[in-house]
Every structure is written in C-alpha cells, then in structure tokens.
N, C-alpha and C positions, 0 to 999 in steps of 0.2 A: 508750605512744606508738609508733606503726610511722615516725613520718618519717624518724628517725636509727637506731632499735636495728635494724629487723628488713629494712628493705629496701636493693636493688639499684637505683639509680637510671641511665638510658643516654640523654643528652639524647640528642632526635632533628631538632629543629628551633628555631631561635632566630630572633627578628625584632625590630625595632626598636618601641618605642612611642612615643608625641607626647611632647614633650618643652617645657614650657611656655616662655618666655623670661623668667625672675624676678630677674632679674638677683644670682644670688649664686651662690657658688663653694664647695661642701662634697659629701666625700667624692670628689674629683674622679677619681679612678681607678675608679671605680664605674658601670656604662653600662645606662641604664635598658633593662630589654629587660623583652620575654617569653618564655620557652625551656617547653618541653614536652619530657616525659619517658615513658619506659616501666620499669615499674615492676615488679618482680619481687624474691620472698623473698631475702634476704640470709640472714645468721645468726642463725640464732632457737632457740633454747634453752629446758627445761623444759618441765612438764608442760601449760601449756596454752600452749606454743608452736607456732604453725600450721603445716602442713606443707606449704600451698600459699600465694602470695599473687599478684595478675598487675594489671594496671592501668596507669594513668594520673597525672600529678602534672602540672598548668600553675603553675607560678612568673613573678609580677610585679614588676616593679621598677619604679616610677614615679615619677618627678619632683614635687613639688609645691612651689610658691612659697616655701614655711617648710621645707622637708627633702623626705622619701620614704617613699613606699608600698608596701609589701612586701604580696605576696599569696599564700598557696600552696594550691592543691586538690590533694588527695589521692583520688583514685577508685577503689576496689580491690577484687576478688574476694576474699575467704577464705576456704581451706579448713584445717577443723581437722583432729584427729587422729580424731574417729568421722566422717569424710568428708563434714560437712554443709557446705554452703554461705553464706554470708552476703556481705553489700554494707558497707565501711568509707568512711565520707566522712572527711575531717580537712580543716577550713578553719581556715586559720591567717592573719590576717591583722595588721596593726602600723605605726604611724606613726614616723620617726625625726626630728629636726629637725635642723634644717641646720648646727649650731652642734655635734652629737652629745650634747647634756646632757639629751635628755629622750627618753621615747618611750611612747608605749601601745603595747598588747596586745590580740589578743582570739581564744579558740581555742575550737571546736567540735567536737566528737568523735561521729559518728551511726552506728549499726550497725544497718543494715536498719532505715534510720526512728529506730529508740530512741536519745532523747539519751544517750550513754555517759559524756561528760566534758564542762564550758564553767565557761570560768573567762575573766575580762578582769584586767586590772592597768595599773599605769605606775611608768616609773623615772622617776628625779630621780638624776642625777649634779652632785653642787656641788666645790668646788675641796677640801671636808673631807669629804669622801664624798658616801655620797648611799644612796637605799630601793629599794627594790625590793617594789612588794605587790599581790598575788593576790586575788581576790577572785572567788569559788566564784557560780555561778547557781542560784536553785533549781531542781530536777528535776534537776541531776547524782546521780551515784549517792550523791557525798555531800552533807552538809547545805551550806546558804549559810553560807559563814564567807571570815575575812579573814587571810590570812599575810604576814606580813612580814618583807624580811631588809636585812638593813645591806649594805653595797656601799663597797669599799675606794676611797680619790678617786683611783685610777689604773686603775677600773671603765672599761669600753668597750662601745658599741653593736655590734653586732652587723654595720651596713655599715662604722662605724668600723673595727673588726676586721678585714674582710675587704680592706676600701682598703689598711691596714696589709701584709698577708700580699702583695699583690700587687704594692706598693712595696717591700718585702725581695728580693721574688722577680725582678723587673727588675734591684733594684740589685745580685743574684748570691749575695745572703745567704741562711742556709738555715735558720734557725731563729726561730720569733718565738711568747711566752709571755705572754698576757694574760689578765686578769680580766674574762668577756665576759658581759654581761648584756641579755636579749633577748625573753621569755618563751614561748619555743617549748615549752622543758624545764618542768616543773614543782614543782623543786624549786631556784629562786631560782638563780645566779650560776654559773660554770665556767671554772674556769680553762682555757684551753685550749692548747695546745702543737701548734705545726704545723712540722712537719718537711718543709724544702721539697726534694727533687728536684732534678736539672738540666732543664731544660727538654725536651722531645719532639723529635724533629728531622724527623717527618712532620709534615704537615697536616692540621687535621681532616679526619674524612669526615663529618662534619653536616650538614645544611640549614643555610644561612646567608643568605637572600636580599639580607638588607642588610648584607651582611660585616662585620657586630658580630666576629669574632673576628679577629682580629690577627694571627694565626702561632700556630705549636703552642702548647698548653698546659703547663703547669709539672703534674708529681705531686707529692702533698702526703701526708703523713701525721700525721692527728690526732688526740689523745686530750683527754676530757676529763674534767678534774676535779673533785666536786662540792665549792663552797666550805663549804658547809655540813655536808660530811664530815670526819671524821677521816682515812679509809682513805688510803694512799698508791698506791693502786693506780687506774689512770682505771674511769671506771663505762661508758665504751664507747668505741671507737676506730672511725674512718672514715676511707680511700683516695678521696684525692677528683680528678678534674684541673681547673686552674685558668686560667681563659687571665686575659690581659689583659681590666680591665671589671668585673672580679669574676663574669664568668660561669663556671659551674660548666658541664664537659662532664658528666661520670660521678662517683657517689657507690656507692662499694661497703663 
C-alpha cells in the first residue's frame, strides 16, 4: 500500500461539501470537506522500493443521514529502480455510521489498468467486542478468500479516532492510544499512538475558500501497531498536521 508507508502528502486546497440536514449529531468535531493533495515519494525502502513517485490524492468526507463517507483517490506516477514508468490508481473508499459501531470497506489497487489488489470487508463493533472481515475479489493477485479478526470492545472507527485526537488536542492533552479499525491497512486492527504537539502559531498557507480551517494546525506524531503482531515495534510512523475538523494539512 503507497497511501501511508511510501508517500509525502501537502494539502493544497480544501472546500466545503453539501452537507444533508438528518438531523443527528455524531463525530461532531469531524467537518465534512474535500481537501486535494500533491503527492510525492516519502520513505521507501528495499529492493523493489520506487525511487520516484509524484501525483495527486482528492479525499472526501461526506455526510450521510445514518454516518459518513469517506473517499480517497490516489493518482500517481511511478518510477522504479530500472527507470520504467507506470500509472498507480488506489480508490479507497467506506461507510461509518453515526453511532461509530459499524462500517464497510472497499479498496482497489490498479497499476497501469492491471487490477493489483481489491478486497471489501465490514466491521461490527458490540459492547463485548466486535469482527473485523476481509473479503478478497477474484482477479486480485491472490485467490478469493475470507480473513477475519477479532476487535477488542474498546476498538474505534477510524473518524471516531480522529474526532478523539482532535478533542485531546483543543483540550491541550498530548497523548491518545487507541485500538483503530478501518480497512485501509490490510492486515485487520492498529493500535495507534498519536503524540500531539503544541499547536502552530502561523496560519495556514492553503486554499481555503470556505474557511474550513480554524486557526493553525496541531503536529502530531503517529505510530502504528499491528494488533495481530507480536513485534513491539510500530510497523510504520507518520508526521501528520491537524487542524480543527479532523482535516488533515500535510502527512509525511
């Protein structure tokens, strides 16, 4: 997956989307937008790690009567290490409900056309846990099959999490440790640990047309932990800035 291990993400512009009237109130620190991104190589490692990458990513957040819609395109040049080129799509997109106890999934991975990866799932979080299961498409590289993992009952969605992170970071606290389940990753649940920052004390330099952002952003740093490892060591870390909304400015 390029979303989190290998790239440089630098929002460039954010705007507001419609926003239904459903009358319910969940993840309320959370501000539906759409933010667009440029998109360049991070840290990439080993031997068939790229040595170019350059692109595009549009992330959505949308409102819907029962929860939210999350969307993200990824558009990307790649260049490997014998200097050929290729086209990487990554459509990732997912439902959450408004309540945070449930969500689908559904991720597509296309390289120059060829489907590379597609897999859909859905969580179930209950008050004694809750599943988490994967479910492979055929023509992915590998066969159709079905994974599933258990999910501890103080498991979190994913805008759950992030409403979390951004209610610490107002209230001035600088640390918050959750069990986050999402199906971005594919390898089931992550703990995650975000270490907040003191807030920025400039103002963005973004496009902002419908001044979705609030005042400077918070820095954050994250690692995550796969639950279904042993290892005590996170399996990747990201520098992210966080305004108010749950909008993300920059992910490095």
């Amino acid at each position: 997956m390029y979303t989190l291990k290998t790239i440089n993400a630098r929002l460039l512009i954010v705007f507001a989307v419609y926003i239904q009237a459903c009358g319910f109130v969940a993840a309320q620190d959370i501000q539906p937008h759409t933010a667009i991104y440029e998109v360049r190589l991070g840290t990439a490692v080993g031997p068939d790690a790229p040595m170019g990458l350059s692109g595009t990513m549009v992330y959505v957040v949308e409102e819907a009567c029962d929860g939210f819609n999350q969307v993200s395109n990824l558009d990307v040049t790649v260049l490997d290490r014998r200097g050929r080129r290729s086209n990487l799509r990554q459509t990732f997109t997912s439902f959450e409900s408004a309540d945070g106890r449930a969500s689908t999934f559904d991720m597509k991975i296309l390289s120059d056309e060829r489907l590379v990866d597609a897999y859909d799932g859905r969580i179930d979080l209950e008050k004694s846990g809750g599943s988490m299961l994967y479910v492979r498409e055929p023509g992915a590289d590998d066969t159709n099959s079905e994974v599933k993992y258990d999910l501890d009952r103080d498991a979190q969605l994913s805008l759950t999490y992030t409403a979390e992170v951004v209610e610490k970071a107002i209230a001035g606290e600088r640390f918050v440790s959750r069990v986050v389940a999402d199906g971005l990753l594919e390898d089931g649940s992550h703990r995650i640990s975000a270490v907040i920052g003191h807030r920025a004390t400039a103002q963005p330099t973004v496009s902002d047309p419908d001044e979705l952002l609030r005042g400077p952003p918070w820095p954050a740093q994250l690692a995550y932990y796969p639950v279904s490892s042993s290892s005590e060591l996170p399996s990747q870390e990201m520098r992210v800035e966080l305004y108010e909304g749950g909008i993300v400015g920059k992910i490095d």
